[in-house]
C-alpha positions as a Markdown table, in Angstrom:
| # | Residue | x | y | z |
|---|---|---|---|---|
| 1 | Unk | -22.8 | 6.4 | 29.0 |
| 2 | Unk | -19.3 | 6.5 | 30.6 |
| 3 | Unk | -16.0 | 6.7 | 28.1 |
| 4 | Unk | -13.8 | 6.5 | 31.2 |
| 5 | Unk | -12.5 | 9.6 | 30.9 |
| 6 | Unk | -12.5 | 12.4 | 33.5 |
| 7 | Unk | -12.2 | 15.4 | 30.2 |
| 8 | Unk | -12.3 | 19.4 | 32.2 |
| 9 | Unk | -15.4 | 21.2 | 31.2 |
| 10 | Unk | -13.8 | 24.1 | 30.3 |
| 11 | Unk | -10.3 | 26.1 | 29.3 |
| 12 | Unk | -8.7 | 28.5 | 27.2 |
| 13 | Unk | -7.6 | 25.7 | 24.8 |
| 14 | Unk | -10.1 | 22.9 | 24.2 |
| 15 | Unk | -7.0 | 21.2 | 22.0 |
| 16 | Unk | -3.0 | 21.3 | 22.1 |
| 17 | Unk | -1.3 | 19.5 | 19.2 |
| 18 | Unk | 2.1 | 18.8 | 19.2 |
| 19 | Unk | 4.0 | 17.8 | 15.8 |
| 20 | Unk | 5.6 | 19.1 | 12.6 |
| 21 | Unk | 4.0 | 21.5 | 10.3 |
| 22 | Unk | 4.8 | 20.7 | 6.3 |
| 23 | Unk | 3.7 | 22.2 | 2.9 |
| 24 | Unk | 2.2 | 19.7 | 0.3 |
| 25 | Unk | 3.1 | 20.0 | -3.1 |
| 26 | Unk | -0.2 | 18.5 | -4.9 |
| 27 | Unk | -0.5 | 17.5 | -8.8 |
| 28 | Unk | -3.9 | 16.6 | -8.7 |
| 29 | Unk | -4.2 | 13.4 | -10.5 |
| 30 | Unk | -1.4 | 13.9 | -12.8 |
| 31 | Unk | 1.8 | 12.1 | -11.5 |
| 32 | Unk | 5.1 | 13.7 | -10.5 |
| 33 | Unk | 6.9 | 13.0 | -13.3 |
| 34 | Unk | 4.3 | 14.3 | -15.9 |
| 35 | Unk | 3.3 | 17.6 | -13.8 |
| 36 | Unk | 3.9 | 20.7 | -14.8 |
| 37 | Unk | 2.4 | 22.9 | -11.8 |
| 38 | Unk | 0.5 | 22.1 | -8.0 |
| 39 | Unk | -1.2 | 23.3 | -5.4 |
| 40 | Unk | 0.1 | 23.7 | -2.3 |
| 41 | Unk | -1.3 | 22.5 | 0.7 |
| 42 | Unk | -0.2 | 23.0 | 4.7 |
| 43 | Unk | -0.6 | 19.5 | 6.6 |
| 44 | Unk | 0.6 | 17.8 | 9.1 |
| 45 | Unk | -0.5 | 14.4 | 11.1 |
| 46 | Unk | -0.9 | 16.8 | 14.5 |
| 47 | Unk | -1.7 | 19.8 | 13.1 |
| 48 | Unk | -4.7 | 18.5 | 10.8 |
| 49 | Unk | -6.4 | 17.6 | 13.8 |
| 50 | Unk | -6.0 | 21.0 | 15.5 |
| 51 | Unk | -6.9 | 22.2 | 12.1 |
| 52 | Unk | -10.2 | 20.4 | 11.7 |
| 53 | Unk | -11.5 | 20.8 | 15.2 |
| 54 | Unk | -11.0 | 25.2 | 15.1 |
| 55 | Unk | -12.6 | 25.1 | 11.3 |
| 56 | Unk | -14.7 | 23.4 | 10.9 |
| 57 | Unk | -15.9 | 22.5 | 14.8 |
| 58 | Unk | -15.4 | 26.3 | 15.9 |
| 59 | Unk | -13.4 | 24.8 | 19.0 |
| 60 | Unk | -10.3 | 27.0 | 20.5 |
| 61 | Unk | -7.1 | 25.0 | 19.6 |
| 62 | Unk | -3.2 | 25.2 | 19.3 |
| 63 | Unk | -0.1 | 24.2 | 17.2 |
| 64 | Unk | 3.1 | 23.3 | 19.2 |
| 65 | Unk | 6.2 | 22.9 | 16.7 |
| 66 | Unk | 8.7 | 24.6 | 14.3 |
| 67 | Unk | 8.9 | 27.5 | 12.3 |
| 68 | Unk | 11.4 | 28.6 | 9.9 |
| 69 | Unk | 11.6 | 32.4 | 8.7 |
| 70 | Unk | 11.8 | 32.1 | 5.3 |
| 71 | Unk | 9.0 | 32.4 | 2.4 |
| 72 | Unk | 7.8 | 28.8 | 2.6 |
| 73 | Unk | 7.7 | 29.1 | 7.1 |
| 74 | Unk | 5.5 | 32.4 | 6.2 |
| 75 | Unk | 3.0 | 30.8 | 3.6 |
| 76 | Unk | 2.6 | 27.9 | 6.6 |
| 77 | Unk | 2.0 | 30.5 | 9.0 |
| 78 | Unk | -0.3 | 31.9 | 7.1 |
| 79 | Unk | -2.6 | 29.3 | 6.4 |
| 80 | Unk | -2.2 | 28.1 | 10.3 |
| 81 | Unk | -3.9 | 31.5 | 11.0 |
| 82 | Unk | -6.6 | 31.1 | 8.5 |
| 83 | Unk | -7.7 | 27.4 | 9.8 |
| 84 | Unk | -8.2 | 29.8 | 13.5 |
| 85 | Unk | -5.4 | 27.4 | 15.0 |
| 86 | Unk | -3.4 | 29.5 | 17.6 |
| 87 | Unk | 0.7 | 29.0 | 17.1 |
| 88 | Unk | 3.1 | 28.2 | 19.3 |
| 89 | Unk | 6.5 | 28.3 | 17.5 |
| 90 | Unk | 9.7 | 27.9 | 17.8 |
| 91 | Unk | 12.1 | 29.6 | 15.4 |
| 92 | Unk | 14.5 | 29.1 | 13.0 |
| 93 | Unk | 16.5 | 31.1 | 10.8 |
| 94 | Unk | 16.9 | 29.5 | 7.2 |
| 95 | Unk | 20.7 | 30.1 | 5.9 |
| 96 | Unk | 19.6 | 30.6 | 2.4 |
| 97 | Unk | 21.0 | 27.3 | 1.1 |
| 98 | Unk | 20.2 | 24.1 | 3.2 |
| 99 | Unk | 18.0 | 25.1 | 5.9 |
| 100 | Unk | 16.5 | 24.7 | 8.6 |
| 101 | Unk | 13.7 | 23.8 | 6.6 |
| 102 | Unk | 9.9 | 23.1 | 6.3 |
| 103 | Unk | 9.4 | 20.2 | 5.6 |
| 104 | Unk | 8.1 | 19.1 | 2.2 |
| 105 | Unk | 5.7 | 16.2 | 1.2 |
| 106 | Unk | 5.1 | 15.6 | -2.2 |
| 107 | Unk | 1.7 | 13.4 | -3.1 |
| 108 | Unk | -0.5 | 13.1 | -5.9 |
| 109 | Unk | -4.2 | 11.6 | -6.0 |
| 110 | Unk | -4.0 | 9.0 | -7.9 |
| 111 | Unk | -6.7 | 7.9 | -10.2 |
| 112 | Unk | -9.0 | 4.7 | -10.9 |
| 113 | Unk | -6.6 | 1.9 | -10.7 |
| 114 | Unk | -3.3 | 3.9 | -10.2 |
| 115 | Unk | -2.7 | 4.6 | -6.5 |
| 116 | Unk | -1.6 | 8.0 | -5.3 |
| 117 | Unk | 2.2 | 8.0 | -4.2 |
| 118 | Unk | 3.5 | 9.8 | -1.5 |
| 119 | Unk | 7.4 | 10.4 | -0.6 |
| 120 | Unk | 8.9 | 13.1 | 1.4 |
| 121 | Unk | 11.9 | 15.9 | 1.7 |
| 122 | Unk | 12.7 | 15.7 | 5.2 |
| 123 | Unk | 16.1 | 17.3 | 5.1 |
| 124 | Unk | 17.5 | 19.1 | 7.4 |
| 125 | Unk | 13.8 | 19.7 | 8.8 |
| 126 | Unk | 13.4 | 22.0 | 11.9 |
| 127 | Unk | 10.8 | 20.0 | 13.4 |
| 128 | Unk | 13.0 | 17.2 | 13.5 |
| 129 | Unk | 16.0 | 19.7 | 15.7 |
| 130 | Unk | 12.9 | 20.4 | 18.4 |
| 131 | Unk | 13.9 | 18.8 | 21.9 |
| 132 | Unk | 13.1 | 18.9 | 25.6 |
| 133 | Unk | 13.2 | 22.9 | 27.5 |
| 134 | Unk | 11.9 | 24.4 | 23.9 |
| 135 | Unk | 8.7 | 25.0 | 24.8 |
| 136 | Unk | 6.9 | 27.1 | 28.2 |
| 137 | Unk | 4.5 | 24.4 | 29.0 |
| 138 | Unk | 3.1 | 26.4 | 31.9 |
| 139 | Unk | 2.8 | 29.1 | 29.4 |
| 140 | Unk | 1.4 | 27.4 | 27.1 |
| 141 | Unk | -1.7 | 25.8 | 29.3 |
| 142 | Unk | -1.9 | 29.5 | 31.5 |
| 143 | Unk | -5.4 | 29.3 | 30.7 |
| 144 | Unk | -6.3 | 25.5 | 30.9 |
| 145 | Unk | -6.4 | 22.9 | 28.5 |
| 146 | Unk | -8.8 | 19.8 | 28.1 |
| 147 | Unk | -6.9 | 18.0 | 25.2 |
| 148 | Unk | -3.2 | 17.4 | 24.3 |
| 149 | Unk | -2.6 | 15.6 | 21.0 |
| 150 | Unk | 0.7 | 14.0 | 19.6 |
| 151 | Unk | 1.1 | 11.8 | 17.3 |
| 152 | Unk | 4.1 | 8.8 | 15.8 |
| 153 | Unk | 4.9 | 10.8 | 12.8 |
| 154 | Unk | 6.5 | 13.8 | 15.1 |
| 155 | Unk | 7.9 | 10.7 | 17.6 |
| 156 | Unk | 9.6 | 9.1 | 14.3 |
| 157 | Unk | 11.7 | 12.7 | 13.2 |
| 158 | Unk | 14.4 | 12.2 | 15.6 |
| 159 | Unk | 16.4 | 11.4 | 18.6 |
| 160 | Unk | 14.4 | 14.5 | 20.6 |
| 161 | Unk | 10.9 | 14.3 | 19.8 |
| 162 | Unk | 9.8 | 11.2 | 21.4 |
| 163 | Unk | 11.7 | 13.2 | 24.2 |
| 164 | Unk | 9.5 | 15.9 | 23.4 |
| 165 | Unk | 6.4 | 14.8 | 22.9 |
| 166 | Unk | 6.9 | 13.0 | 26.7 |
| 167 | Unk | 7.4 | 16.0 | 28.2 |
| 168 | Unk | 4.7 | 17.8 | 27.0 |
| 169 | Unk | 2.4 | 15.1 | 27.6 |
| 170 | Unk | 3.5 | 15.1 | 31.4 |
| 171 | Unk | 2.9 | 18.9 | 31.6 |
| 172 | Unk | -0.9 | 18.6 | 29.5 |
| 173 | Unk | -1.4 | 15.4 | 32.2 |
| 174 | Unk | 0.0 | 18.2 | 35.3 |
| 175 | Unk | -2.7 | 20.7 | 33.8 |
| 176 | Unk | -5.5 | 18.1 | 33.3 |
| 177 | Unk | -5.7 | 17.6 | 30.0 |
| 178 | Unk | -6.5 | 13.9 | 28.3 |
| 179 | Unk | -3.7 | 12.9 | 26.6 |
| 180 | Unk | -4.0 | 11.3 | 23.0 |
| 181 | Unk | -1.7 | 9.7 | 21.0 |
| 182 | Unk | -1.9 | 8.5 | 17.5 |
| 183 | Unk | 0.4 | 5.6 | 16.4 |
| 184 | Unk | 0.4 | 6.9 | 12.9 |
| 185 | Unk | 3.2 | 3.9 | 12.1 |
| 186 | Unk | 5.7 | 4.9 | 9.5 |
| 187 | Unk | 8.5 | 2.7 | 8.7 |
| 188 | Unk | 10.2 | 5.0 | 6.3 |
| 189 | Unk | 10.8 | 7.8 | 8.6 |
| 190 | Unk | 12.0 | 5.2 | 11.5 |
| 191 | Unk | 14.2 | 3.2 | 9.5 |
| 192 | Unk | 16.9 | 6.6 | 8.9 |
| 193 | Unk | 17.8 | 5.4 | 12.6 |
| 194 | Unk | 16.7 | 3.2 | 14.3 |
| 195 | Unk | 13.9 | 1.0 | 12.8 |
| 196 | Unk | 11.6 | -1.1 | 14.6 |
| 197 | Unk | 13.2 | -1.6 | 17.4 |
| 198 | Unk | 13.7 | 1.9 | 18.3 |
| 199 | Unk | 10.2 | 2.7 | 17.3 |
| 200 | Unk | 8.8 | 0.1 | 19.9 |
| 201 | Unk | 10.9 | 1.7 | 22.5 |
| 202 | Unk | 10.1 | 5.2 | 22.1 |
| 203 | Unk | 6.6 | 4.6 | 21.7 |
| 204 | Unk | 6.5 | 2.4 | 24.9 |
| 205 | Unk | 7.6 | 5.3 | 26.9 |
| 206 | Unk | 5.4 | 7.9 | 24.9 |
| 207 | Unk | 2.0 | 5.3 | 25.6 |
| 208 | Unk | 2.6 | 5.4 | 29.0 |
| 209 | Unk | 1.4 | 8.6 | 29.3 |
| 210 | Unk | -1.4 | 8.3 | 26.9 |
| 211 | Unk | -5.5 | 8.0 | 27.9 |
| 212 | Unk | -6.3 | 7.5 | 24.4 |
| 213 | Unk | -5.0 | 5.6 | 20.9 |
| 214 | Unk | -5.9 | 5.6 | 17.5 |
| 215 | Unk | -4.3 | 3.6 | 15.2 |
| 216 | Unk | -5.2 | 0.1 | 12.9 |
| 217 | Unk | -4.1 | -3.3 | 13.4 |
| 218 | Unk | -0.5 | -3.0 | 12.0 |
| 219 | Unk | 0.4 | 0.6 | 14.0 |
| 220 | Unk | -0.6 | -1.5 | 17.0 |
| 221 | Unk | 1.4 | -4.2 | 16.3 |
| 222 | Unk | 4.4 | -2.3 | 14.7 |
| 223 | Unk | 4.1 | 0.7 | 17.2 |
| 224 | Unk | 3.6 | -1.7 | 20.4 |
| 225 | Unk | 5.2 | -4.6 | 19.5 |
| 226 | Unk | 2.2 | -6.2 | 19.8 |
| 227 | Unk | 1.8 | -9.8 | 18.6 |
| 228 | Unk | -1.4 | -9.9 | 15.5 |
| 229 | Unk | -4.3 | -11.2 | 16.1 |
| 230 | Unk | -5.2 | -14.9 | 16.9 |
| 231 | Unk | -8.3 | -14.3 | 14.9 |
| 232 | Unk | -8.4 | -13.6 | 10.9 |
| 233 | Unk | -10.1 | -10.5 | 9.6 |
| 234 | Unk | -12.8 | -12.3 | 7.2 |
| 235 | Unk | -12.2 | -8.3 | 5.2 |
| 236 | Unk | -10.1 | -5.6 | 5.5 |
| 237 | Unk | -13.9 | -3.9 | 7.0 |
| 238 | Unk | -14.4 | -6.7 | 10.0 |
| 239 | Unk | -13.3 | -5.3 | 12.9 |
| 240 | Unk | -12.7 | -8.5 | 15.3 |
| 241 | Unk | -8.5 | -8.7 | 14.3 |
| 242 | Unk | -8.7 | -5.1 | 16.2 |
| 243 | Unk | -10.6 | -6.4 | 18.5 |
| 244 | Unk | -8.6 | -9.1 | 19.2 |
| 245 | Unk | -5.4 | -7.3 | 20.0 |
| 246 | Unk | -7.1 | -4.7 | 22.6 |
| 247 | Unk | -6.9 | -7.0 | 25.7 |
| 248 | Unk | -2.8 | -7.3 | 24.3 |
| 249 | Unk | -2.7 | -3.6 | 24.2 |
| 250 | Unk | -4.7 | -2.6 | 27.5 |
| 251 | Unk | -2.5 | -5.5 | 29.4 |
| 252 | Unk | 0.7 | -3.3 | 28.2 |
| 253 | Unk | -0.9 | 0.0 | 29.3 |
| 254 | Unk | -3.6 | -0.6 | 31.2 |
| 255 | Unk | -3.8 | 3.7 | 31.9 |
| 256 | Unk | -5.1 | 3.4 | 28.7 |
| 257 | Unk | -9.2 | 4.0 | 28.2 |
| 258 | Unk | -9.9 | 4.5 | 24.8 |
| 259 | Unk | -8.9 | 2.5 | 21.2 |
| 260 | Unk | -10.2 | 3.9 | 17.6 |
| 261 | Unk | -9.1 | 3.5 | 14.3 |
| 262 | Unk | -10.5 | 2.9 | 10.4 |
| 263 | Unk | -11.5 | 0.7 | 8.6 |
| 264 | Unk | -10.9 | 1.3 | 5.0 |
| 265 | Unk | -11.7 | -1.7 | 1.9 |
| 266 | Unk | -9.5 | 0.3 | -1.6 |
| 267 | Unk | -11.5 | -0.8 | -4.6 |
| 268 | Unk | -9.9 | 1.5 | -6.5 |
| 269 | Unk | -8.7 | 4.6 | -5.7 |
| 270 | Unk | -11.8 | 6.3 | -6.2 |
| 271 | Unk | -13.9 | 3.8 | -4.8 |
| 272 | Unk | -13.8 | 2.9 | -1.1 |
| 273 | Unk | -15.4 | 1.6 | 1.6 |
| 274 | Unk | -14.7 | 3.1 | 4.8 |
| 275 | Unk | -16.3 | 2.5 | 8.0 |
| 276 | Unk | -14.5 | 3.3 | 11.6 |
| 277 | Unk | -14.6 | 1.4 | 15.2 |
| 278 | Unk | -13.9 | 2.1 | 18.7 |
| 279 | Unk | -12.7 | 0.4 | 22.1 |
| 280 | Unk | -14.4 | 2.4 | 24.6 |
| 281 | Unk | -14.2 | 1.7 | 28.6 |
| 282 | Unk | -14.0 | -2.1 | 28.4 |
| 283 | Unk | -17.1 | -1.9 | 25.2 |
| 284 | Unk | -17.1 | -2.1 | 21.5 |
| 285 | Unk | -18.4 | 0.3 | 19.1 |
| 286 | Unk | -18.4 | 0.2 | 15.1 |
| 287 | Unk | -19.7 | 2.8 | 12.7 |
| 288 | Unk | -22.3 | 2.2 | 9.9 |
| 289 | Unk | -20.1 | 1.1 | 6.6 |
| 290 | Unk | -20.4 | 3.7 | 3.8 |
| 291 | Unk | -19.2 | 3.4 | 0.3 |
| 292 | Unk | -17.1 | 6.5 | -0.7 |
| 293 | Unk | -16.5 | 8.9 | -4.4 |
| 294 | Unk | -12.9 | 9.4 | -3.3 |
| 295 | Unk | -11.7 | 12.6 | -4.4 |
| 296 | Unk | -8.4 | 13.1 | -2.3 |
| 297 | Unk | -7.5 | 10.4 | 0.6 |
| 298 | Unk | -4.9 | 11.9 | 2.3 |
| 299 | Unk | -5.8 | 13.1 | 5.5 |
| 300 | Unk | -9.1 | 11.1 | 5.9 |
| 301 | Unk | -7.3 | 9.4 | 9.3 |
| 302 | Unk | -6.6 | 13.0 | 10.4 |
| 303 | Unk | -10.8 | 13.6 | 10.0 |
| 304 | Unk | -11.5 | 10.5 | 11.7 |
| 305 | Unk | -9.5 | 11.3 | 14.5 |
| 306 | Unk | -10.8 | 15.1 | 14.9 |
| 307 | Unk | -14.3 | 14.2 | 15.3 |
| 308 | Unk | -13.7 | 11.6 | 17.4 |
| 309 | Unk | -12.1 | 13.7 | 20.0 |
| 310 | Unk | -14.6 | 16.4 | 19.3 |
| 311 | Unk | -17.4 | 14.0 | 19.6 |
| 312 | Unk | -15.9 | 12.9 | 23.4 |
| 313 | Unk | -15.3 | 16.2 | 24.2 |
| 314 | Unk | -18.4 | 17.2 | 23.7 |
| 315 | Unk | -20.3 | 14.5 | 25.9 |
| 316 | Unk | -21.5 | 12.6 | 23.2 |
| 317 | Unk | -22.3 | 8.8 | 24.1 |
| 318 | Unk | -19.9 | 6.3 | 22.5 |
| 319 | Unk | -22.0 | 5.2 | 19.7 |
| 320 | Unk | -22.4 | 9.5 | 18.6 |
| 321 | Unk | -18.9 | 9.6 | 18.9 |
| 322 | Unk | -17.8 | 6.8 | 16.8 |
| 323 | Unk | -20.3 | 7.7 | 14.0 |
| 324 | Unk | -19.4 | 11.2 | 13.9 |
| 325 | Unk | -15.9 | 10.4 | 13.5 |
| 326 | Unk | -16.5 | 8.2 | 10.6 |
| 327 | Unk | -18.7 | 11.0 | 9.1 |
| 328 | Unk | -16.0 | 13.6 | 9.3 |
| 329 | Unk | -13.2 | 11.0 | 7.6 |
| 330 | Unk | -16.2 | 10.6 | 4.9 |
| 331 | Unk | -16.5 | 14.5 | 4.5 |
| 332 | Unk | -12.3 | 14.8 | 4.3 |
| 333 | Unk | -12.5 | 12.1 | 1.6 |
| 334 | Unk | -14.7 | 14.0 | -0.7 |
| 335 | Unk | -13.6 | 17.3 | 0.2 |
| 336 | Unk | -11.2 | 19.5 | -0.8 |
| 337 | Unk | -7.8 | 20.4 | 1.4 |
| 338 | Unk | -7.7 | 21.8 | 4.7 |
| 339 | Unk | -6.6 | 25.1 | 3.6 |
| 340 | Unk | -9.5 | 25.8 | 1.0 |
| 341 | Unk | -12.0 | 26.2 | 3.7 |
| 342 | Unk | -14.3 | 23.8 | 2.1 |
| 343 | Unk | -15.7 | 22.9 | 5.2 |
């Protein structure tokens, strides 16, 4: 069955990401203010997907964004290497005081009926300073490329990376790629300037480019401007709110071929249930619902996403493709980090 997409059958990359790369400092269940050591994890919205589809998919794939030279940029790099992802950087020298930095991320798990809580130090980030004419995208997609991945966390950092992001889209579109882009809504990050407002109008500009979205209900509404729903979810698992907005978001960019996102019911922050669905070519597509043991959440959107793609660019029919993405959020859920290469 058709997904609309014309995706190249072959290339030296089978997936570009573009976005900031960050270190996770991780409690475990214990809260910040009681912890007394954590692990450290290397994330990032765009890189996870990369991440996921070299690791654990054995798929050739690439990092665009930032590095800083300094002991934090070279733990990073390190685990960038491990996951098989293939860097592109560009560097920075930290001054010894306040940057450039890495960018930190700071998250616990949460347990039973306390929810895990997640805040950032974005300061002086180098991802953030990253702007139009840093990057060789000719270079970069020498050997072809049949996926380029961005994402609204990178678009939020500044000024330049919406900037960014469009350019490299229109370069990955030049070389043949699909173009994804996912919404990934975070009000935090876009209200240091600009808020909403801004946030619709950069992503405007960024969609245009885009063959594929993932993102729920509120990114679409929040990222696109996108009046909600005339029809009420009956749960936070009923998919026909999404539904309902997909002729308002195909209207606004009708380039685009492809919708996704999860569907996630918290019972407890252990407890979920999580199923996934998809707008595919002018069709509908939900995954089975499946009742999770949650042992870390964060990152589960990134899974979903990664098998997704992997599932289209492998051939698979819409249905395969849906339920494999909501398999691989299931396996992130219950696994551990994407550095422990329990995969």
């Amino acid at each position: 069955m058709s997904n609309g997409l014309k995706i190249q059958s072959g290339g030296a990359l089978d997936l570009v990401s573009l976005g900031a790369l960050v270190h996770r400092l991780d409690p475990g269940v214990i809260p910040f203010r009681k912890a007394t050591s954590c692990q450290i994890h290397t994330s990032g919205g765009e890189f996870n997907v990369a991440a996921n589809l070299a690791d654990c998919f054995r798929l050739n794939t690439g990092i665009v964004t930032a590095m800083v030279e300094y002991p934090i940029g070279d733990l990073i790099a390190e685990r960038v290497r491990a996951m098989g992802v293939k860097p592109f950087y560009k560097n920075f020298k930290n001054n010894g005081v306040n940057g450039p930095n890495m960018a930190a991320v700071y998250s616990d798990r949460g347990q039973g009926v306390r929810a895990p809580v997640v805040f950032y130090n974005r300061s002086n980030e180098a991802a953030a300073q990253l702007k139009p004419g840093d990057f060789d995208w000719s270079s970069i997609f020498a050997g072809g490329v049949r996926w380029f991945h961005s994402g609204g966390i990178f678009a939020a950092l500044s000024q330049t990376t919406g900037e960014l992001i469009i350019e490299g889209m229109k370069a990955a579109k030049k070389a043949g790629a699909i173009v994804s882009f996912d919404l990934n809504f975070r009000e935090k990050l876009w209200n240091i300037w600009g808020g909403e407002k801004k946030a619709v109008e950069v992503i405007a500009r960024i969609v245009e480019n885009a063959d594929v979205l993932v993102g729920n209900e509120e990114d679409l509404q929040k990222g696109l401007g996108i009046p909600g729903p005339e029809v009420a979810s009956k749960s936070k698992l009923d998919p026909s709110a999404f539904f309902g907005m997909i002729d308002k978001v195909i209207a606004k960019h009708p380039q685009v071929k492809v919708v996704a996102t999860t569907l996630r019911e918290v019972h407890s922050t252990n407890r979920h249930s999580w199923s996934a669905v998809a707008w595919i070519d002018g069709k509908t597509y939900s995954a089975p619902t499946c009742e999770l043991d949650v042992l870390d959440r964060v990152g589960g959107g990134d899974g979903f996403a990664s098998g997704f793609f992997y599932g289209l660019l492998t051939g698979e029919s819409p249905e395969e493709a849906i339920n494999s993405a909501g398999a691989r959020g299931v396996l992130d859920h219950l696994s551990r980090r994407y550095d422990d290469g329990n995969r």
